[in-house]
Steps between C-alpha positions, in 0.01 A plus 500: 500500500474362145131315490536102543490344140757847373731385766460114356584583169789698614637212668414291215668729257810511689527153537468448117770819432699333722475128351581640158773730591624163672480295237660722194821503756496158495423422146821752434710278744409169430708217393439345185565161573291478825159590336240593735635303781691804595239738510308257762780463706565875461148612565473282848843557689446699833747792386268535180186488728605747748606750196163474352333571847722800554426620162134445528496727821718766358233533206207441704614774766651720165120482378330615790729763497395598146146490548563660822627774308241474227246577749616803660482616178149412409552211235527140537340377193841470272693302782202272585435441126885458438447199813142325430604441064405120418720288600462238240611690214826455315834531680613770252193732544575451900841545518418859345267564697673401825804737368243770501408394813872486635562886383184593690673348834803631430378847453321451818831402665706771356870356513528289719673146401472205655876421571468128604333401201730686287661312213751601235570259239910417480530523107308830389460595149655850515694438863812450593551246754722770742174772393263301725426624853679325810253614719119554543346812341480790767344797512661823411546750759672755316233728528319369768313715731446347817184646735718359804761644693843418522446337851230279388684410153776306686206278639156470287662293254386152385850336344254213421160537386505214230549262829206279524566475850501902561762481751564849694893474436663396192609139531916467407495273207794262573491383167781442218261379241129524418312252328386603121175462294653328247805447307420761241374767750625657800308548764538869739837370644719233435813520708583751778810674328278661257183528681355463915156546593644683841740700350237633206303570797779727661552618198181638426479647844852699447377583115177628713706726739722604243262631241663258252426318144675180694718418792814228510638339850884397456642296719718840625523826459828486334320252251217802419765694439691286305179437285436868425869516397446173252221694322819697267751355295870576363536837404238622705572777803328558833535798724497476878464689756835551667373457874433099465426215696863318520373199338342652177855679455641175466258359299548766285908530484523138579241345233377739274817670399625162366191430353541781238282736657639830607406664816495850597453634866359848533339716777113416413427819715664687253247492178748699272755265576317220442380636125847560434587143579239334253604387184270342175694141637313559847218243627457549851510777756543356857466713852402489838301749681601549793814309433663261686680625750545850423090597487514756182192544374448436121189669274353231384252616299787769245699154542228304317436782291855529370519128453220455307622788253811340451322162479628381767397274767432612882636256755410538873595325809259610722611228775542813785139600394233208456178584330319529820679896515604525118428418157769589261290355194250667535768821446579374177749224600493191258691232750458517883737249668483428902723258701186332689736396714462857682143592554306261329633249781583688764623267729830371359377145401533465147644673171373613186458764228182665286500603143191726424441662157262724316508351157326161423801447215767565781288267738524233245887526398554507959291199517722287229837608679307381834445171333780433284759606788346356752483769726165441692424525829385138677164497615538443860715849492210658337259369761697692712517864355088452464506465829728781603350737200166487762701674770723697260293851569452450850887439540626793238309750695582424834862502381469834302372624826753387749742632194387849541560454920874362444598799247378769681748344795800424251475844390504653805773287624853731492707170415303470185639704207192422269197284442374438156123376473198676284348662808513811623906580636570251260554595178425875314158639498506477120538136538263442781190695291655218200527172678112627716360497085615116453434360832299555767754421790857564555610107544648331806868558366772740679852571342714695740850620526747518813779721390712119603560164376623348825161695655287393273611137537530499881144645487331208295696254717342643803144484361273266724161463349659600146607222336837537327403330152459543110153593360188673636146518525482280798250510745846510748705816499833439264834701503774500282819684319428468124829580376652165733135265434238622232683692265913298555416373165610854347864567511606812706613697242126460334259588785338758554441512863639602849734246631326553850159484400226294661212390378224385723118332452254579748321215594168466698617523853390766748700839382576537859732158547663595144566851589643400849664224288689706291580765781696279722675376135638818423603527861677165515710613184572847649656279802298603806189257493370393792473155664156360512340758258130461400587322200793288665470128369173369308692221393248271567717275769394647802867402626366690842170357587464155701455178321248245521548235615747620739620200683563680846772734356379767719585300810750307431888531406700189320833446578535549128409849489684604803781433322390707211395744702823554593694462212286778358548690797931472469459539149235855454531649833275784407204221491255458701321128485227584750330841426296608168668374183663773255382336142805703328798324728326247731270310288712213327643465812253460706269243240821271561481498826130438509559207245768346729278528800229330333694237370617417874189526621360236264767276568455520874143448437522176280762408779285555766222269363717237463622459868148531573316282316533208746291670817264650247422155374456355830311765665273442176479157568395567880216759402349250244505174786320773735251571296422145328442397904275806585291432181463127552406550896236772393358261192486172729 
């Protein structure tokens, strides 16, 4: 430790750096017509005290730091000089010397910025009012090499460490507005469009994953999309890859087209024809890889390569492949985009997009569409991807695992033309030894084919634990026909994909209940499934178990449902009310009857009180006289 009187005059010189610092901000602020009066009031608010004692512990702990550092490397003399000058000398010889003393700390603390303190005035000389940051500075992770694993990435992150409260999650900031310094400075953030403390902090932690200069949370993935799109103008082209999520087709041919930008769709797997495709009025160069739902495999790398040539931009949507498996910037990629609806929540409970870039510049012009369109995602949505970004490796591997199970059944199945996936029986050798370079897992998707519409449709409506719905990435196993759901958007005559294709997500369910799930499927829709199979039901209802409370059902028989009893009877002959209940025939049936027996029951319950009551009342009343004359013999 620093000896007693150098750690006084520390303290002593930090408190007088501090007062001065203090005071020039005030004397630039300070109303004319007030006089000093201000300054007093100014000086001796709580909010003013409070600053100065944060301040004063950021410098105090910023100098022990320093001469921390001085001492490992064998010198203290020029920081303890620098902190022990006379105090009484002029303020002009100490503000120099306490700037000297500043750029000591601060090359003792490296970079690092205090982002609650940080103020940027609203009128700067060489500044234009749109120039200044919406946001925090953050660091840059574009070249970030991080000593942890991608396991331990998704959950050793602090999305708070300016918190003086150091909470272990990152509070949701259910803000709209944030109070400022002053009315000629701006304080970190001033109003949640533009700027969230929880949503920098998920934003840092994708930017972190990602490899990238800066990361952007839209309130969708459409609206990432959408953003990446706003970053050209009239006259501008983009190529596309021609195997494309349905809703980025019709952004393009929907919005862009009549926005003066011409589109091109090409086979991105195809690097000759995508050079002979790019023109000097080109900007961007978007692709999948694998794409959704056919699964080619795109070089990223020659992509970026070729792009970068032509100077052109390279566009990713890497939402089938999250940064916990792949990376496309670090390939040469300038714009990553990922619906976080998918994997970054993985449970289905909320919807977003990410934006992540290489270049600071293209980081800057992505955060002034973010603010000036409004585009943002809330904060209690981000809240929620920080929370599922924790689980996100645990939940992507188990899926890619139980993936690999389900394919090698689909592709041994004979009713299954063809299943598309970048695994092994999946896709081309070639392609495999190309996707295994960018990623280090095949994914939890599954594209097959059936050979049949009306099979393939039968066989999703049979699914059981599969859930017939839009989107993926779920921790619940999801099954749909993209050319009737995902991809309807594009008209017939533009697709280019089977009509009877399916495309599933593998979710995190035993392998064993999904297999035997999709096994009874596929024999429901070739017409000879069985009643009662293993997978029969999980609706949730429980239509066959006994109830609770049960009223006496068991024992006893309404006249009410007699009578149904038998109209059901006259009516479905082949139905049998008293043995095991068939859920695919019996089970509406059969809850109707149960309803109607309880509801006679009840009333023959409530009726039987009534009659009742009377004898209840009086045998009441005879207990209690019994008992007052026992107790007043036995007290006498």
């Amino acid at each position: 430790a620093l000896p007693r009187q150098t750690s006084m005059d520390v303290a002593f010189r930090l408190e007088r750096f501090i007062e001065i610092c203090h005071r020039a901000d005030q004397v630039a602020t300070m109303p004319l017509t007030r006089g000093g009066e201000w300054e007093v009031w100014a000086r001796h608010t709580l909010k003013a005290r409070k600053q100065d004692d944060f301040a004063a512990r950021r410098m105090e702990n910023a100098c022990w730091r320093a001469w921390n550092k001085k001492s490992r490397n064998g010198s203290s003399h020029d920081l303890t000089a620098a902190a022990s000058d006379d105090a009484t000398g002029s303020d002009e010889h100490v503000c120099q010397d306490d700037e000297e003393f500043q750029e000591r700390l601060q090359s003792a603390l490296g970079g690092g910025v205090d982002f609650a303190t940080c103020r940027f005035r609203a009128k700067p000389e060489n500044m234009a009012y749109d120039d200044l940051p919406t946001f925090p500075m953050r660091p840059n992770f574009a070249n970030f090499k991080n000593s942890l694993r991608p396991a331990s990435e998704c959950v050793v992150f602090d999305g708070c460490p300016e918190d003086p409260y150091h909470p272990s999650n990152t509070p949701i900031y259910q803000t709209s507005t944030f109070v400022q310094p002053s009315c000629s400075e701006f304080g970190a953030y001033d109003y949640t469009r533009s700027g969230n403390p929880t949503r920098t902090a998920l934003e840092k932690h994708v930017a972190l994953l990602d490899q990238a200069a800066a990361a952007f949370a839209f309130a969708s993935g459409m609206a990432a999309l959408h953003t990446v799109m706003r970053l050209l103008k009239c006259g501008d082209e983009v190529v596309c890859n021609e195997d494309i999520y349905g809703g980025m087709h019709r952004l393009l041919t929907q919005d862009c087209a009549f926005s003066g930008i011409k589109v091109v769709f090409v086979d991105t797997t195809d690097l000759k024809a995508v050079e002979k495709v790019l023109t000097k009025n080109t900007r961007l160069l978007h692709t999948e890889s694998p794409s959704n739902p056919r699964m080619r495999i795109s070089d990223l790398r020659k992509l970026a390569a070729l792009a970068h040539e032509h100077n052109v931009l390279l566009s990713v949507d890497s939402t089938m492949m999250p940064p916990v498996i792949c990376k496309p910037l670090t390939f040469g990629a300038d714009i990553v985009v990922h619906s976080a609806t998918k994997f970054f929540s993985g449970h289905a409970d909320c919807t977003g997009g990410l934006v992540c870039v290489r270049d600071p510049n293209l980081a800057h012009r992505v955060a002034f569409l973010q603010n000036a369109e409004g585009t943002a995602l809330a904060p209690f949505e981000c809240f929620l991807f920080l929370r599922g970004i924790k689980t996100m490796h645990l939940r992507v591997m188990r899926a890619q695992e139980s993936a690999a199970q389900v394919a090698a059944f689909l592709i041994a199945h004979p009713r299954i033309t063809a299943a598309f996936f970048p695994g092994r029986g999946g896709c081309s050798k070639e392609d495999l030894s190309l996707h295994r370079s960018q990623s280090t897992g095949q994914g939890s998707m599954i594209s097959l084919t059936t050979g049949s519409v009306e099979f393939s449709k039968r066989f999703c409506d049979a699914c059981k634990i599969f859930k017939t719905t839009v989107s993926f990435g779920s921790v619940n196993s999801l099954c749909e026909m993209p050319c009737t759901m995902s991809h309807a958007s594009i008209p017939a005559e533009k697709r280019t994909l089977p009509a009877d294709m399916v495309r599933l997500s593998i979710g995190i369910e035993d392998p064993l209940d999904l297999i035997a799930d999709l096994q009874q499927a596929l024999d429901a829709a070739e017409g000879n499934a069985s009643v009662g199979g293993p997978t029969a039901g999980f609706d949730s209802r429980f239509e066959d178990l006994p109830v609770l409370p049960n009223m006496g059902m068991a024992t006893h028989t309404s006249p009410a449902l007699s009578a149904t009893q038998a109209t059901f009877q006259k009516a479905f002959p082949s139905l049998d009310l008293d043995g095991p209940p068939n859920r695919d025939t019996e089970a509406p049936w059969r809850a109707a009857a149960l309803r109607r027996e309880e509801d006679a029951r009840c009333q023959d319950v409530v009726a039987g009180r009534e009659s009742s009551l009377l004898p209840q009342l009086l045998l009441a009343f005879g207990l209690g006289a019994a008992a007052a004359v026992i107790a007043g013999k036995r007290f006498r």
